[in-house]
Each structure stands twice: as C-alpha cells, then as structure tokens.
N, C-alpha and C positions, 0 to 999 in steps of 0.2 A: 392719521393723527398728526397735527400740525406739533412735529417737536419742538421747534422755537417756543411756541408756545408754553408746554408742558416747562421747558426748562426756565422759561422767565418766571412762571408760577411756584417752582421748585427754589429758583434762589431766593424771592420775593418772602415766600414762608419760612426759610430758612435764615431770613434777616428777621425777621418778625418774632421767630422762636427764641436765636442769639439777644435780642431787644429784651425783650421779656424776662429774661435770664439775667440779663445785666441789671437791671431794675427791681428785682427777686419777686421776679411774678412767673405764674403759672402758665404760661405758653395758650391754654387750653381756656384760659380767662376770654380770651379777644378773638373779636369775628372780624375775617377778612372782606370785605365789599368789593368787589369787583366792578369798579367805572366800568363800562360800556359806551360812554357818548359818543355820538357819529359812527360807532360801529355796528356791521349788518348782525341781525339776529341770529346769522350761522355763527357768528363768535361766540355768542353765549352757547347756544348746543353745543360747541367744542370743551367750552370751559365748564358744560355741567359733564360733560366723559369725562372731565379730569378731576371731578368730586367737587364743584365750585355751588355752593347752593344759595348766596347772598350775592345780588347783582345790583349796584348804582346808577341812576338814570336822573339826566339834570333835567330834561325837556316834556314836557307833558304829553307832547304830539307824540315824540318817541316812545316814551315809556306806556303809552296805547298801544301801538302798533306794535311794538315785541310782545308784550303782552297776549295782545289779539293771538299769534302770532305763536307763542312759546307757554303759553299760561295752562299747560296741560302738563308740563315736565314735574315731578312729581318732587316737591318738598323743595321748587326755587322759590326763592323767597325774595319779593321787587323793594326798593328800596328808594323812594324818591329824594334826591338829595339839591336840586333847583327851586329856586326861588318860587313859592307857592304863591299862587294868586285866588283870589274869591271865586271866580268865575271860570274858573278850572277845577275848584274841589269836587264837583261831583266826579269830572273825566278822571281825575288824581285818585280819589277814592276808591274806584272801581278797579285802577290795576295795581296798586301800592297794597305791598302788607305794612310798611314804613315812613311815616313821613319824616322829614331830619329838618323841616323847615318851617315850622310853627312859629312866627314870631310878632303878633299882635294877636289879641282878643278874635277880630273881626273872620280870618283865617281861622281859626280856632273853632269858632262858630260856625262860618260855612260848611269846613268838614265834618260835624258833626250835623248839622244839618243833610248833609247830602249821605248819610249812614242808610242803613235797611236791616238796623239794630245789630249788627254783628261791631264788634271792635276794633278799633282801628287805634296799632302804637303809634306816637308822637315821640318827639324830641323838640324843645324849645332853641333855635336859633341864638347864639351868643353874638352881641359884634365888638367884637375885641379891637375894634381901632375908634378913635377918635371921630372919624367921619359919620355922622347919621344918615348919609344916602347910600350906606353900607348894607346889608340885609340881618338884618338879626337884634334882638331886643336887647336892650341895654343893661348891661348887669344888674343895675340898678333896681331894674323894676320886672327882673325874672323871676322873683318870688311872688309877684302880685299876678303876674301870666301864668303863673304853674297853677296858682288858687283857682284863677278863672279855665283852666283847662281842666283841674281837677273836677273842676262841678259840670263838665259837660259828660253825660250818659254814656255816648258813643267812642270817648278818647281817653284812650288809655295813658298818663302821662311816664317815659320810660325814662327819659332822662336832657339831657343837654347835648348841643350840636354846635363846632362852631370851623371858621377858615382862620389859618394863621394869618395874621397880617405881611404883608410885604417887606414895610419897611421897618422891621425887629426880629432880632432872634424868636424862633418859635417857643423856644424852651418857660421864657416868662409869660408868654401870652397862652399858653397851652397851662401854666400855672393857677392865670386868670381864672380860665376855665374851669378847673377842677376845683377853685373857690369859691365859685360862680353854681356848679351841679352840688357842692356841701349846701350850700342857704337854698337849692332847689329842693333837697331832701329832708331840708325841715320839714315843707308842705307836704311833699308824697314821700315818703320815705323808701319805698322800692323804687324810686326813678333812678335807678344803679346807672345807667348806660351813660357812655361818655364817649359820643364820635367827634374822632379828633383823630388830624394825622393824616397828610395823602400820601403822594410819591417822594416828593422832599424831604419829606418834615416828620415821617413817620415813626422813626425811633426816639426822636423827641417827648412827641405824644404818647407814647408807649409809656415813658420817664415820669409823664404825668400821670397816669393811669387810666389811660384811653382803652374804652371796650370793644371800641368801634371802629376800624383803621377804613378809611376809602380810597382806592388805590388805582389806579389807570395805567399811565401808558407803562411804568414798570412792567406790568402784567403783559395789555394788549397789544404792546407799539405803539408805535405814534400813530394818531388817527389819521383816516383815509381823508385823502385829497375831495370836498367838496364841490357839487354843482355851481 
C-alpha cells in the first residue's frame, strides 16, 4: 500500500471535515472526487483500497481507457469533469456515470441522443469570469439550459458546475455559483448538487455550499512527467 498516498487522502478529508464544520455543515453532506488526470489506472485501484469510489477524469480518451480498464470495480463511480464536445458524447456517455460539463443545448442533445435509455446525471457548466471563450453557460441563461435539459428523456439534471476564476478571490465567485444553482432549482428542484472547489479553493467552496469538491494533486501528487 502506497502510504504517501493513504496519508495525503487522510489529511485531504480531514480539511474537508474541519471545512464543513466551520461552515456548520455536515461533513457527510459532500462527496470527494478524486482527479486522476495523467495518472496510470493503478492509481485508481490504489485509491479504491483506500475506500475512494468517485473518480474525476478531464479527457475523453482517458477516461475510455481507465474505464475499459477498471469499470468492473464495484460501486466506482467516473465522473467526467473536461470540457464536453458533440462528437465525443457517445465515447463520454459510455464510460461516465457524471457529466459536470453540460453547457449549451447542442451537448445536451447529443448526450441524450447517444443514451440506450438508461440515465445519465448532468451538471450545467457555470463561467464565472467575464471571458465567453471560457467553458460554461452564462448565468444568465442557466435557467433556460436547465429547462432544455430538463425536457431531454435520457438526462437527469443534478445540479451546477463551475472553475474559480484566477483573477478573484474564489470566495464571491463560488457565491456567484450557489446564486446561479438557487434560479437553477426553480426549473428542477432536486438539482441539489453543487461542484465547486479543487486543491486551492476547496474550503472556499465548502463556505459556499459545494456538494461536490474535485481534487487532484493534494490527493495524487503532482502528475507524471509526460511523453
């Protein structure tokens, strides 16, 4: 058993728990995601011996081939957290119980097109900065995407998704957010879920009432040195 390991997952939850506590929430409220990007899929078989059942995956190719790979371990749950494209929702759909990046109609549509009538949760993409070649639908018009996701058969809509911006404290833009998933809940009312929050910014998001925390190299290290 890689102890490094075990122990960067032990203090990692143990901020998470402290976070939660200071915000007067229930610890037991928020699921942890475990990033895996650029890392081989024996990481994940480590991190499910250490009880870890939610895993984040930004690359479509990747999160195939762990899948391929790893998709017999019983009760992990794939989490695709990468910028979705049309012409990957079927490959997406096939190995994701999660998508976190629904953010136009068009997306929306594709994945439920490429269904085989089983369910498939969503999260609508926030983009909380000013820039539109950002990823994520614009506050503005996430109540008119939740309606359009709502009326799709195949997509279950669960809640809101979004990345702190760089250049602002996370604390108000993770605010944004969670005024952002209230006017999502007009349209679906169980769309509870609020991921928000990585390795930086997590007990931020916590403050805000993030259900969803996505977390990397805290957890796995720094990723391996690339071909």
């Amino acid at each position: 058993m890689d102890t490094a390991l075990a122990d960067r997952l032990a203090s990692v939850d143990a901020r998470i728990v402290d976070a939660a506590r200071d915000a007067g929430r229930d610890p037991a409220e928020i699921t942890r995601i475990v990033v895996t990007k650029f890392h081989p899929a024996s990481l994940i078989t480590d991190l499910y011996a250490l009880g870890v059942r939610d895993i984040g995956e930004n690359r479509q190719q990747e999160l195939t081939a762990k899948h391929r790979e790893l998709g017999a371990l019983e009760g992990l749950r794939w989490h695709f957290i990468g910028q979705a494209q049309t012409n990957k929702a079927r490959a997406v759909r096939a190995a994701a119980d999660v998508v976190h990046s629904v953010d136009r109609p068009r997306i929306a549509d594709a994945l439920d097109a490429a269904g085989d009538g089983a369910v498939l949760d969503v999260l609508l993409q926030v983009n909380l900065t000013d820039d539109p070649g950002r990823g994520g639908v614009v506050p503005a018009e996430a109540e008119a995407l939740a309606a359009h996701v709502a009326s799709l058969g195949t997509l279950r809509l669960r809640g809101v998704m979004a990345v702190a911006p760089l250049d602002e404290e996370p604390a108000p833009a993770f605010a944004r957010l969670r005024a952002c998933a209230d006017e999502v809940r007009r349209v679906v009312p169980d769309a509870t879920w609020i991921s928000a929050g990585m390795t930086g910014d997590f007990p931020e998001a916590v403050a805000m009432g993030a259900t969803h925390l996505r977390i990397g190299s805290a957890i796995t290290g720094p990723r391996p040195a690339r071909d």
